[in-house]
Backbone bond lengths (Angstrom), bond angles and torsions (degrees), N, CA, C in turn:
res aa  C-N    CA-C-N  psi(-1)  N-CA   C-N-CA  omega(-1)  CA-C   N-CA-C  phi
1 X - - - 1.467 - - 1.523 111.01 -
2 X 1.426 120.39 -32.99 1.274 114.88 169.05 1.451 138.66 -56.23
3 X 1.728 107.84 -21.67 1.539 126.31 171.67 1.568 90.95 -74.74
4 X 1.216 128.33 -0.76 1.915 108.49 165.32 1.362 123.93 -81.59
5 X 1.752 100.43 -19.64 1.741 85.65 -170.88 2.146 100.33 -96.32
6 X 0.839 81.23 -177.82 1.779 105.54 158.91 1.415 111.16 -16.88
7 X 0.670 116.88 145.86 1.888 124.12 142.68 1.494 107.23 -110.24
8 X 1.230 111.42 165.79 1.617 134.51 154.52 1.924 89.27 -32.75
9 X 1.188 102.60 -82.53 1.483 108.96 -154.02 1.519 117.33 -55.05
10 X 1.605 107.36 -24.44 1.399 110.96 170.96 1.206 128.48 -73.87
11 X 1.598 113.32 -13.70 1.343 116.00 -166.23 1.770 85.69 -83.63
12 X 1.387 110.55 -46.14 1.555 125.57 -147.25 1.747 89.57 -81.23
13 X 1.456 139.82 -9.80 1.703 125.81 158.46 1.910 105.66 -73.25
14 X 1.469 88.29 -56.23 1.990 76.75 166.79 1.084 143.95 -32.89
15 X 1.393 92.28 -32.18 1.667 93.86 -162.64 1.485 99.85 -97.96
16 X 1.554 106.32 -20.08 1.631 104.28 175.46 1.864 114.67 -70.36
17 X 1.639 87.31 -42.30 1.639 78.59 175.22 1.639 157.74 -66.17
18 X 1.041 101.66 144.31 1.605 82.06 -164.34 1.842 93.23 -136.84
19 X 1.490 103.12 114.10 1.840 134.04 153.84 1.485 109.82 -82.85
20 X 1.181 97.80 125.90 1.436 114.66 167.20 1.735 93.45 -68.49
21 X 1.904 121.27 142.50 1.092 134.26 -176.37 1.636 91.32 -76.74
22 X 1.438 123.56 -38.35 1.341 113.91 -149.71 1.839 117.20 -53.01
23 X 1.327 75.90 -18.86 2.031 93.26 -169.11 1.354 101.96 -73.66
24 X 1.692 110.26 -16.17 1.543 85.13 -171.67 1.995 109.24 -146.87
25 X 1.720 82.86 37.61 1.791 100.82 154.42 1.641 102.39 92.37
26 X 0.890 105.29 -160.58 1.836 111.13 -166.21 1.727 96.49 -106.88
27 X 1.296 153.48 36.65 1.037 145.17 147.50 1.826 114.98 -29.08
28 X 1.266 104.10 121.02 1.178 94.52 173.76 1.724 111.42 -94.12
29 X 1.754 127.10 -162.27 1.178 132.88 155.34 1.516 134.54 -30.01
30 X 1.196 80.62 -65.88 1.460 113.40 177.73 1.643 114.44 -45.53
31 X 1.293 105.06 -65.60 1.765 132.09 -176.37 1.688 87.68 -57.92
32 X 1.375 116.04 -70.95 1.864 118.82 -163.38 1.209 97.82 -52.29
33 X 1.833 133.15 -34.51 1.325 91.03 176.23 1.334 143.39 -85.51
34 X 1.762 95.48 2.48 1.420 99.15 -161.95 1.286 92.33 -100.62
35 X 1.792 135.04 -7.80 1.081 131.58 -177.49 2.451 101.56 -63.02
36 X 1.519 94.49 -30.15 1.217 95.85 -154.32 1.445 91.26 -95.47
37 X 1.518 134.83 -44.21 1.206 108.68 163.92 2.048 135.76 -27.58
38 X 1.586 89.42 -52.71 1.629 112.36 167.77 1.820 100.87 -26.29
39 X 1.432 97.56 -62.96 1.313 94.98 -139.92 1.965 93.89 -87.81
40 X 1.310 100.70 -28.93 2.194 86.08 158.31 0.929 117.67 -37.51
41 X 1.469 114.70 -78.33 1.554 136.47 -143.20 1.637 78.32 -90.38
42 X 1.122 158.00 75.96 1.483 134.13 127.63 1.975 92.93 -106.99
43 X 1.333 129.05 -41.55 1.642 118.77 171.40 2.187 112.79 -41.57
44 X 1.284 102.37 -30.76 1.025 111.69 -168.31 1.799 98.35 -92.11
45 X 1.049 139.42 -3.57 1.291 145.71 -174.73 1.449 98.17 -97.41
46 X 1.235 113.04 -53.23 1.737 124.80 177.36 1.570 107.52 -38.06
47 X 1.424 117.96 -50.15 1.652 119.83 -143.67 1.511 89.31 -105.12
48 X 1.295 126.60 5.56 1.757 114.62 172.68 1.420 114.86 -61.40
49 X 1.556 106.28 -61.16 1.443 114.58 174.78 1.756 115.35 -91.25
50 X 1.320 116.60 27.36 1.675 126.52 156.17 1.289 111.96 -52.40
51 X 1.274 118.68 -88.24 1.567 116.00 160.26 1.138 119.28 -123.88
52 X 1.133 120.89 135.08 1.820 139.04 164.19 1.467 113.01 -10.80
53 X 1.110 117.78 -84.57 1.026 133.49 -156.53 1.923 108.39 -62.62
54 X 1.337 131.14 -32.75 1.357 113.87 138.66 1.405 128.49 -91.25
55 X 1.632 122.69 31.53 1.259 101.17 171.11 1.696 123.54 -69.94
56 X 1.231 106.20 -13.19 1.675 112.71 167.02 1.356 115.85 -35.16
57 X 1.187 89.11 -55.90 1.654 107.22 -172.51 1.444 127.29 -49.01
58 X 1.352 99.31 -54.84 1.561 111.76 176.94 1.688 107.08 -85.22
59 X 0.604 119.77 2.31 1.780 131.62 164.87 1.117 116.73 -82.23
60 X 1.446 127.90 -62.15 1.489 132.16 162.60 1.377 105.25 -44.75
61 X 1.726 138.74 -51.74 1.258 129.88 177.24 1.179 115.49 -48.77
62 X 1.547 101.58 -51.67 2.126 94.47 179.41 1.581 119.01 -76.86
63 X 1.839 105.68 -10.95 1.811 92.98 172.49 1.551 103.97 -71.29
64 X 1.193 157.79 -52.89 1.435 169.69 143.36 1.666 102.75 8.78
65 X 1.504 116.05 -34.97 1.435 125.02 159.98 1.313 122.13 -75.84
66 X 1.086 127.30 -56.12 1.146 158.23 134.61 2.108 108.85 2.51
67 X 1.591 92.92 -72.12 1.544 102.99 175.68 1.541 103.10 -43.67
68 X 1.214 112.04 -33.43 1.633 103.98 -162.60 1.688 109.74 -93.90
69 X 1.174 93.78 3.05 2.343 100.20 153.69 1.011 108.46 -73.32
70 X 1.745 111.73 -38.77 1.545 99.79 -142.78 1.576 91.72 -89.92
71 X 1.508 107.24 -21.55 1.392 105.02 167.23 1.752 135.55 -45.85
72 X 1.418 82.94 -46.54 1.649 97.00 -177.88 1.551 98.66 -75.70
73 X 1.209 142.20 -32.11 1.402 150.10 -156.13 1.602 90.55 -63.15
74 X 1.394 98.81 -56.61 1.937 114.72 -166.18 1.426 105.29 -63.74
75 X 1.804 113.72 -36.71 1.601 101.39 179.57 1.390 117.74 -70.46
76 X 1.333 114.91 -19.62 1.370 117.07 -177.68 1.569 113.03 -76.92
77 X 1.221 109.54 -46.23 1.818 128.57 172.83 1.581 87.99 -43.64
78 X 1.654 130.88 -68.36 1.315 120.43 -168.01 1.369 125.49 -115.07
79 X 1.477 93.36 53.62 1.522 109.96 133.51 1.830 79.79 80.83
80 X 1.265 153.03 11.88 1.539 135.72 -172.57 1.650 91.06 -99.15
81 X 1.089 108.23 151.41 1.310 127.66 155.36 1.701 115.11 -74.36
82 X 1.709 107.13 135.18 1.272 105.46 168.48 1.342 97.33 -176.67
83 X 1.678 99.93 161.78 1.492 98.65 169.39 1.391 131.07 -54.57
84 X 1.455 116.07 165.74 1.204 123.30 -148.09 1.670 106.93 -119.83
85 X 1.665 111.22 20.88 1.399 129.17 -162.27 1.782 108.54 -79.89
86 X 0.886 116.46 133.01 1.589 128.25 -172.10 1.013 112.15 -110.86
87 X 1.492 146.74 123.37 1.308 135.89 -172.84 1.597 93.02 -129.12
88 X 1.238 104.31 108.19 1.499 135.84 -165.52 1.896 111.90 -92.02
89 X 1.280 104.55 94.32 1.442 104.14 -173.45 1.769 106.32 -112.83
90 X 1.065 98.63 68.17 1.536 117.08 178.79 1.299 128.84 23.48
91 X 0.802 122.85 -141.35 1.754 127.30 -177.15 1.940 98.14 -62.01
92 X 1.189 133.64 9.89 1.371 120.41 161.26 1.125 120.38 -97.53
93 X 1.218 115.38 3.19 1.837 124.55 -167.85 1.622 93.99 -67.76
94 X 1.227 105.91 137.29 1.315 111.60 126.50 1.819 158.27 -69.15
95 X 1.275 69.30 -31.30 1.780 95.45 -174.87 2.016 100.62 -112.04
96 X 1.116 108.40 153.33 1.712 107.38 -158.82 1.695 86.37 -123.25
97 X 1.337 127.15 148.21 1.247 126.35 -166.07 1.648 92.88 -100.44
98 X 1.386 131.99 34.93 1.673 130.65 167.95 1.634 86.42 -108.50
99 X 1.008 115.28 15.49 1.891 96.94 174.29 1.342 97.42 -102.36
100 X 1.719 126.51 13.25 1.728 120.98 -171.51 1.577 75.69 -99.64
101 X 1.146 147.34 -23.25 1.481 121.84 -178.23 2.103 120.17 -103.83
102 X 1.751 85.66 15.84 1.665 82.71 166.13 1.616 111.53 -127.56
103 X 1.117 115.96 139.23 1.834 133.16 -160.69 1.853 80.51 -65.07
104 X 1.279 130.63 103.41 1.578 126.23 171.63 1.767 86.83 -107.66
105 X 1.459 98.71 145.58 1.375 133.32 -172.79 1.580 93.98 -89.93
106 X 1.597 119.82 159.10 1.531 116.26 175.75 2.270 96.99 -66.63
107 X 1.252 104.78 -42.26 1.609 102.21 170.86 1.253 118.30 -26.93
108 X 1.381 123.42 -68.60 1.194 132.52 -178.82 1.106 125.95 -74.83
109 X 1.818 125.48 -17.03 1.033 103.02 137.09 1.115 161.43 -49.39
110 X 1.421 94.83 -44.09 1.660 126.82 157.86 1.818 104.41 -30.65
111 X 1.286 103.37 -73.01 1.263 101.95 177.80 1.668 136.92 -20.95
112 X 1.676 80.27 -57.01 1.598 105.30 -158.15 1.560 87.65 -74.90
113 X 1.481 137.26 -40.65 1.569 121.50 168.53 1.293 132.96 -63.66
114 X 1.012 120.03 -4.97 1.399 143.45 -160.09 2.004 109.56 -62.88
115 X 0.912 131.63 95.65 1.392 126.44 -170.10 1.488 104.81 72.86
116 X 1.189 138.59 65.63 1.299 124.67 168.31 1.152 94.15 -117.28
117 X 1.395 117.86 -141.12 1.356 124.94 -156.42 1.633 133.84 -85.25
118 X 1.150 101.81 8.16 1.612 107.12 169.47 1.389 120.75 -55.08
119 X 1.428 129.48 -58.79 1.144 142.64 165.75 1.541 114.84 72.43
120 X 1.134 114.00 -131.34 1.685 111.15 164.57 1.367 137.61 -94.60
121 X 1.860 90.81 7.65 1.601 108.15 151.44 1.386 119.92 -55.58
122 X 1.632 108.30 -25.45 1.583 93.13 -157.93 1.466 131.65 -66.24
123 X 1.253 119.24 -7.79 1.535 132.37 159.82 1.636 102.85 -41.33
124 X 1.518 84.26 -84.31 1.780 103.34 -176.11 1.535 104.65 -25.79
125 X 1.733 109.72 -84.58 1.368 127.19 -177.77 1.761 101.63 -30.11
126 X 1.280 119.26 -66.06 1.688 110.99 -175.66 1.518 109.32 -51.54
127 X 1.357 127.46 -66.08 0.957 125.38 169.39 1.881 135.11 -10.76
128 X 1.664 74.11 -57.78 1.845 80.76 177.54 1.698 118.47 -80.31
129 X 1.001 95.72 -25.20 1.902 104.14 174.63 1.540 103.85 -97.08
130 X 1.344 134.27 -11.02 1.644 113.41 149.17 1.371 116.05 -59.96
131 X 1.518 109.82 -48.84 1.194 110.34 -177.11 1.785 114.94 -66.28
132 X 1.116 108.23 -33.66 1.512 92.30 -179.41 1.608 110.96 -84.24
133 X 1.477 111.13 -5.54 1.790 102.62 158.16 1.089 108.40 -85.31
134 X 1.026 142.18 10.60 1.702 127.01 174.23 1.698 97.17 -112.42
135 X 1.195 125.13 -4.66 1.227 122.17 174.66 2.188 109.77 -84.93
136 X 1.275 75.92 -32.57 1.754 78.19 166.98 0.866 132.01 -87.80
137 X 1.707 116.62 -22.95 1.460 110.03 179.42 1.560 113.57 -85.38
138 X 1.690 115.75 -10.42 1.470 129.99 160.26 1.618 100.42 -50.98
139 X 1.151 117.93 -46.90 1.508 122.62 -155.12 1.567 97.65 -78.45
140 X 1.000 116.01 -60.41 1.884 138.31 169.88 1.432 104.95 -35.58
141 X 1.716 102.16 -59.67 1.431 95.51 169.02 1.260 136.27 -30.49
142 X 1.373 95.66 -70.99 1.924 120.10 178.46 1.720 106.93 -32.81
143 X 1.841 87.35 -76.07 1.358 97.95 176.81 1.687 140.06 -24.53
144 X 1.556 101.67 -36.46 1.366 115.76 -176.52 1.813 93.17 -81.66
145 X 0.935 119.72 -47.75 1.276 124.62 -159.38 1.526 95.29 -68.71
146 X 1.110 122.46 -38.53 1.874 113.74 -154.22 1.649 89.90 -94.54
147 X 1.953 122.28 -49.22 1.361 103.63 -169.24 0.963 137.70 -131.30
148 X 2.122 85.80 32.15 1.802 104.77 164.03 1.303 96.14 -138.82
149 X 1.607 125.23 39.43 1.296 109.15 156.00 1.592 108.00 64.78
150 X 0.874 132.96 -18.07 1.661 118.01 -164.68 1.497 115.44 -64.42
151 X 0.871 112.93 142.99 1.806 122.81 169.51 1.215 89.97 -68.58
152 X 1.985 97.64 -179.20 1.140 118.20 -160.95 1.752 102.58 -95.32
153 X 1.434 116.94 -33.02 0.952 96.25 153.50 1.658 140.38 -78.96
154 X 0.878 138.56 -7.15 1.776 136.26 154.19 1.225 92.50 -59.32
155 X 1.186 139.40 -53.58 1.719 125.03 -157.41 1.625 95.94 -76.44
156 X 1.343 157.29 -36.89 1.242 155.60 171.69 2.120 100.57 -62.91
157 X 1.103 91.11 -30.15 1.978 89.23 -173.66 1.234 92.13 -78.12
158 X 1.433 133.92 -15.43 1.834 130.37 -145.57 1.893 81.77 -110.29
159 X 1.282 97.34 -60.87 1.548 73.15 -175.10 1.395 136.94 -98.62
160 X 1.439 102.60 37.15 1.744 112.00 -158.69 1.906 77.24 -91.11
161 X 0.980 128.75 -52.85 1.442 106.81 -148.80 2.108 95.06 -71.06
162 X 0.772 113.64 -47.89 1.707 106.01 169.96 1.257 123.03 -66.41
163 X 1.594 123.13 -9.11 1.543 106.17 138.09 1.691 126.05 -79.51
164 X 1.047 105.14 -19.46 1.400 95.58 -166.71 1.679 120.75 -79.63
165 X 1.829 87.57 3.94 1.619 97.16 178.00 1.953 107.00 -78.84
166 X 0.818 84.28 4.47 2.602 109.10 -175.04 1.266 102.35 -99.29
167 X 1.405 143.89 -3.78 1.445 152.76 -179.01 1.748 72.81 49.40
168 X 1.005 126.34 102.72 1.618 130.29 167.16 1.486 137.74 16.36
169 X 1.192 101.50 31.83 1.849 124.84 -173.04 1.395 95.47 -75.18
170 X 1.276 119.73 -59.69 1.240 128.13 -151.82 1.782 119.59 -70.76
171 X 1.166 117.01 -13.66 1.505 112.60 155.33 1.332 129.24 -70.99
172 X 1.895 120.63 -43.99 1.318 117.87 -176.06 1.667 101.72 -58.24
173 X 1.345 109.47 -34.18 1.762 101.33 169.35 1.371 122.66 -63.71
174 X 1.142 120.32 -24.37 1.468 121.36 173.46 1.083 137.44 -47.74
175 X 1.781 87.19 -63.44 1.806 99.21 167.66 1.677 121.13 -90.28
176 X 1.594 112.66 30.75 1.788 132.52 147.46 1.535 94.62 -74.80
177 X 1.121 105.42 -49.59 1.807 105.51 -155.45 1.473 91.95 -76.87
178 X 1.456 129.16 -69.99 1.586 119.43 177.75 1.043 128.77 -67.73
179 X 1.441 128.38 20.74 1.706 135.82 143.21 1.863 116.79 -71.36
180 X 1.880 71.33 -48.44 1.877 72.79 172.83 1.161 130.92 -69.03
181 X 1.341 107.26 -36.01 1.772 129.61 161.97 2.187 102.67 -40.09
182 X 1.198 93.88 -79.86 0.977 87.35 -168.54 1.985 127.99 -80.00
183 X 0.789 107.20 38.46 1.495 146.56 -179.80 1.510 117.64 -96.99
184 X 1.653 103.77 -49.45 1.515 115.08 -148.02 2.077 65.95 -114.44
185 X 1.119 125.35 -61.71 1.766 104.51 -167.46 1.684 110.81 -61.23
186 X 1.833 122.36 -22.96 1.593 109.81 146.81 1.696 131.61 -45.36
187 X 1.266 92.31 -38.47 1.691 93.81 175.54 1.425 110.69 -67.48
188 X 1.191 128.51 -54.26 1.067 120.55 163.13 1.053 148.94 4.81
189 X 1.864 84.86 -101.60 1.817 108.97 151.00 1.504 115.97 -30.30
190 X 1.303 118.66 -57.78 1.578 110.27 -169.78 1.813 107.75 -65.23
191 X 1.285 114.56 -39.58 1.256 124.52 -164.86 1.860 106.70 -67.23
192 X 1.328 109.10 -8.24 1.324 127.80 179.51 1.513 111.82 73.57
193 X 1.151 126.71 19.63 1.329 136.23 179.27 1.671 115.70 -73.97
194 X 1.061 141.10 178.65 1.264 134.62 -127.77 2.101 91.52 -138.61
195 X 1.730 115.59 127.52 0.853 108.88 -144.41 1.470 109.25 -71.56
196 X 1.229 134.38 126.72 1.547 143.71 -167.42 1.803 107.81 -52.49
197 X 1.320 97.19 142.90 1.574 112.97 -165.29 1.170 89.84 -80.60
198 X 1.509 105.94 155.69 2.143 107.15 159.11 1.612 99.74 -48.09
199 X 1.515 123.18 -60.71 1.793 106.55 179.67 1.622 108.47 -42.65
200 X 1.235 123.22 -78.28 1.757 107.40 -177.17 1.465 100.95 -35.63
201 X 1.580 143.20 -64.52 1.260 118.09 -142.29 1.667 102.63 -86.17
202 X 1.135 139.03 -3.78 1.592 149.02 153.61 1.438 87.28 -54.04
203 X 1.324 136.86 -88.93 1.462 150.33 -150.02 1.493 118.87 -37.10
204 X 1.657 98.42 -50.61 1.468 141.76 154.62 1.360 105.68 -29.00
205 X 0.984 112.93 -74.94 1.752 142.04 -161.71 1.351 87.85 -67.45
206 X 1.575 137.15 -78.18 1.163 121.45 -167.66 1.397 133.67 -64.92
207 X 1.230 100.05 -14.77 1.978 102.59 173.39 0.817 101.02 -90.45
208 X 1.583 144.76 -13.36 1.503 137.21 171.68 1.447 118.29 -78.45
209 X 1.429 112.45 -13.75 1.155 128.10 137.69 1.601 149.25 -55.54
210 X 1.351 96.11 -49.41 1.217 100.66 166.69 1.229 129.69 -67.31
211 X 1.604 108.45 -45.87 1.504 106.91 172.39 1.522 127.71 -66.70
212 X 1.757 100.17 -13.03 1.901 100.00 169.40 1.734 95.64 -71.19
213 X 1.021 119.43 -27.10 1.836 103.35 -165.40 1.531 97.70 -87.77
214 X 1.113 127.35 -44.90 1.602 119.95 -177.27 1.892 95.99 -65.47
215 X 1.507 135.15 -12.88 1.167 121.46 161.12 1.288 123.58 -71.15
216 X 1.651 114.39 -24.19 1.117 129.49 169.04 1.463 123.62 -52.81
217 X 1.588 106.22 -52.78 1.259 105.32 -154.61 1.719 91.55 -106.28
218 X 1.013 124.41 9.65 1.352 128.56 175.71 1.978 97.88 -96.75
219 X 0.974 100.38 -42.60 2.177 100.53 173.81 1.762 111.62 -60.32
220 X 1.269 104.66 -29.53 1.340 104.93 177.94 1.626 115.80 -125.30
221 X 1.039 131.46 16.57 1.348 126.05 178.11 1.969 99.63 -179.87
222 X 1.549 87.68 72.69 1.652 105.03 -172.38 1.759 89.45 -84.14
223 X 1.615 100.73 -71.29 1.552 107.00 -170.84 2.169 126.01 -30.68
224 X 1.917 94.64 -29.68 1.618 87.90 157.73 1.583 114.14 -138.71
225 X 1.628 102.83 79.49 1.544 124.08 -168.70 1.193 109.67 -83.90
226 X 1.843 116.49 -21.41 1.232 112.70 169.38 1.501 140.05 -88.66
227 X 1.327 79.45 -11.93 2.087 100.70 166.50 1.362 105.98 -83.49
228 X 1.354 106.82 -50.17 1.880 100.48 165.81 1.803 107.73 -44.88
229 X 1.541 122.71 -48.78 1.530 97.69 171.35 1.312 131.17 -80.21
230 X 1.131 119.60 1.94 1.805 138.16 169.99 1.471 109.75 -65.22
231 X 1.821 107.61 -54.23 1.679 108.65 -165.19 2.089 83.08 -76.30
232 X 1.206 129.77 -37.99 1.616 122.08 -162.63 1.602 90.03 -57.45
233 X 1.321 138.02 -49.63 1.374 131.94 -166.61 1.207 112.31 -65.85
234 X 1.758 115.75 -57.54 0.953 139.72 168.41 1.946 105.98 -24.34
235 X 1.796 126.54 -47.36 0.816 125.15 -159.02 1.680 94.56 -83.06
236 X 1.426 113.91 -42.16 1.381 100.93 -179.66 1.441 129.15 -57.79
237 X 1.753 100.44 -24.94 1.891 100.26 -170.35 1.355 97.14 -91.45
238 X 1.103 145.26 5.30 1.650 136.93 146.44 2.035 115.62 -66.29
239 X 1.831 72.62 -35.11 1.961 72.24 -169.94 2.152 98.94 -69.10
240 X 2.050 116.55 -50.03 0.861 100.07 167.61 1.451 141.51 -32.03
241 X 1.604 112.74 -50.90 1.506 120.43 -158.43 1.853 103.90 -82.13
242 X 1.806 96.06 -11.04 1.888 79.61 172.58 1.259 83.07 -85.89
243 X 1.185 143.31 -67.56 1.691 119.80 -155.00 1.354 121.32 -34.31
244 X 1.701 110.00 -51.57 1.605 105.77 -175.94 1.683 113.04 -63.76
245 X 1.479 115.15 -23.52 1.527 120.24 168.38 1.095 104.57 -55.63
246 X 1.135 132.15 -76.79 2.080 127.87 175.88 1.059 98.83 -45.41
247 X 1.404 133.56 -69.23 1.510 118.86 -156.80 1.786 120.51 -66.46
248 X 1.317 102.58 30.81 1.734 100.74 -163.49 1.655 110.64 -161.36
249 X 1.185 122.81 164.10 1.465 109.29 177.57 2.116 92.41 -111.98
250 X 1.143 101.62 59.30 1.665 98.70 171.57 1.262 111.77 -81.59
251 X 1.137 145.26 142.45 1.607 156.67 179.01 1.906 84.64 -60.74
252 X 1.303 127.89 173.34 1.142 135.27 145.01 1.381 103.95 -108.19
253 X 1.082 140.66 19.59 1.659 121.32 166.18 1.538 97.16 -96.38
254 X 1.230 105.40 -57.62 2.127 103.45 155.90 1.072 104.27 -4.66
255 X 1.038 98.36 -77.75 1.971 110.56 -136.53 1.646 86.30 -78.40
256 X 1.328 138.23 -19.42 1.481 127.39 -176.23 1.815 113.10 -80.71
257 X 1.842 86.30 -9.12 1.589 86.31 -166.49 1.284 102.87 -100.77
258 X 1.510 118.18 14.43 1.426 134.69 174.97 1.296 87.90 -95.42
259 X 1.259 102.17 -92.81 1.711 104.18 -168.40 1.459 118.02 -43.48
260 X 1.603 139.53 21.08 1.103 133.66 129.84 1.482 117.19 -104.51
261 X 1.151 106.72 69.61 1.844 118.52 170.38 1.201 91.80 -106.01
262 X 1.729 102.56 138.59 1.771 112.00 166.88 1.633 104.74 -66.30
263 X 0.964 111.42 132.28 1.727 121.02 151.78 1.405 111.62 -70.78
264 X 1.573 96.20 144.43 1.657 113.30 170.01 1.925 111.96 -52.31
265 X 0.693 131.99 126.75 1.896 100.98 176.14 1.736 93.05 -130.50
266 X 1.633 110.61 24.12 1.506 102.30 157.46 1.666 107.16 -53.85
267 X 1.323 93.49 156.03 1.805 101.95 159.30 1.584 104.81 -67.37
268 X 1.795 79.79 129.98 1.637 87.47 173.17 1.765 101.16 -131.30
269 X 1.732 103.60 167.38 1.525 82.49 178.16 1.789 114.26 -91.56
270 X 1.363 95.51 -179.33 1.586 93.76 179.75 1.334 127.83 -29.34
């Protein structure tokens, strides 16, 4: 599965190339990215209903797309400006992208989420997004402290009203994350090493993260741990190829006729 994504060298012909748009119609931003999302996530559409017993799996990957409708749904409900990008995961959607042309109230949003697909994930699912809000507000923390000066109380006034949207979950996770924090800057200190920047202790913070969620999904879905690291890559080379789309005047039918190159799938080594 790894001969599916990118190489080094594939990313680096993209970015060299350059199609005139005219050849291939008035596509705007918006449209190219969702043309290229389409064409990622359709391998990942295939293997939902492969077998049963992980279709969970690949479902939770496409709700994570998904979150970011309901996102745009809410900026529109309150009045924010934002793009208007749809990331369309086929017949699993919940949400239908004809609700970007009706004025929905936060009410009716409400509605429209109402019993969907959480189910008896929702432990798990909360679980993992408490923990990754207490990993930011560690980070937020710092931040205020190192490059706005704030005391410790302004930084507790700054983030009391965005915890308190957690009915109070989100601190006992906090001080998990700043035990570990300050654990790994003791080693340090003793090791005589040089005292870690807010970037090291952000950096810190997020791989100590990552490896609690790959503990996660390795305790309950060990037997396909390596497709669990396929869809994690998989999520970054969608996030890469919109950047190089903005950052470039590449056609997206181009760049789709890249990303359908056969891969080698001889055995190769590690």
């Amino acid at each position: 599965m790894r001969g599916r994504l990118l190489s080094l060298n594939d990313y680096a012909s993209i970015s060299r190339e350059q199609v005139s748009d005219k050849i291939f119609g008035n596509r705007n931003m918006i449209e190219a990215k969702e043309i290229l999302f389409r064409e990622q996530i359709a391998p990942v559409l295939s293997l939902v209903e492969a077998y049963d017993k992980y279709a969970a799996l690949f479902l939770a990957y496409l709700r994570q797309y998904e979150a970011h409708n309901v996102k745009l749904l809410l900026a529109r409900a309150l009045g924010k400006e934002s793009l208007d990008q749809w990331y369309d995961i086929g017949p699993f959607a919940t949400l239908n992208k004809d609700l970007l042309t009706k004025n929905l109230s936060l009410d009716e949003i409400k509605s429209l989420l109402a019993d969907t697909y959480l189910g008896q994930a929702k432990k798990e699912f909360q679980e993992m997004m408490i923990r990754r809000i207490a990993v930011l507000s560690v980070i937020w923390s710092y931040r205020l402290r190192g490059y706005y000066r704030f005391h410790d109380e302004q930084v507790r006034s700054s983030l009391k009203k965005f915890h308190d949207l957690f009915g109070g979950h989100v601190e006992p996770q906090m001080r998990i994350v700043e035990d570990a924090l300050n654990r790994r800057i003791e080693q340090l200190q003793k090791s005589g090493a040089q005292k870690p920047s807010i970037v090291d202790i952000e950096r810190h913070i997020e791989q100590d993260y990552y490896v609690w969620v790959s503990s996660q999904f390795h305790r309950d879905f060990h037997s396909i741990y390596c497709v669990i690291a396929y869809l994690w890559l998989l999520f970054y080379q969608i996030r890469n190829l919109f950047r190089i789309r903005q950052a470039s005047s590449i056609s997206p039918v181009f760049m789709i006729k890249i990303l359908k190159w056969t891969p080698d799938f001889r055995m190769r080594k590690p």
